[in-house]
N, C-alpha and C positions, 0 to 999 in steps of 0.2 A: 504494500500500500504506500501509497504518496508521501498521505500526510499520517501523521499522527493523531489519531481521536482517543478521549476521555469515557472509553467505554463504564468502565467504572459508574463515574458521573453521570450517561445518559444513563444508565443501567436502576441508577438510584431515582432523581427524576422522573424517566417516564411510570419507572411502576407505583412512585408515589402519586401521581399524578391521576392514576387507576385506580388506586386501593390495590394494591398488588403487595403483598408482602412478602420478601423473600429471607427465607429462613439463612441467616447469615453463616451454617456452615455448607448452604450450595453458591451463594453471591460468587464465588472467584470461577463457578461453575461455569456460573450464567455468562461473568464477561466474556472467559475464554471462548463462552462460543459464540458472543456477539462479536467478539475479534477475529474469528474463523469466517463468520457469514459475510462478513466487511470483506475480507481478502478476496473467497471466492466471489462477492458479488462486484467487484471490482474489471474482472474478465467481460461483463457482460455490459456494465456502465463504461468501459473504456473504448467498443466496439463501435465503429463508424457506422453510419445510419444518415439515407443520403432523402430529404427533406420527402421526394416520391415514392419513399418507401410503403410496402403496405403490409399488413401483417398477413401471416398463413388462415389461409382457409381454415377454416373451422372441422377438426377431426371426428367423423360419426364412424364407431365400426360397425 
């Protein structure tokens, strides 16, 4: 990743923000893998996309 984000911080935040309470011995749980989702989501927010673009049909099997 680029930059450096305060997963921590949003982590605390957004679930107080909810009423989400997290039990503080999974919290370093939870960053590690909103720090995993950042990295991989990164691949797919970094990926060019040319203004005509259009999205896939819609899959019926």
């Amino acid at each position: 990743m680029s930059e450096t984000k305060d997963w921590g911080g949003h982590v605390d935040i957004v679930s107080a923000s909810i009423g989400l309470s997290i039990d503080p011995a999974y919290r370093q749980g939870v960053v590690e893998n909103f720090t995993r989702i950042a990295t991989v989501a990164q691949a797919f927010l970094g990926f060019p996309l040319d203004d005509e673009a259009e999205p896939a049909p819609r899959f019926e099997p």
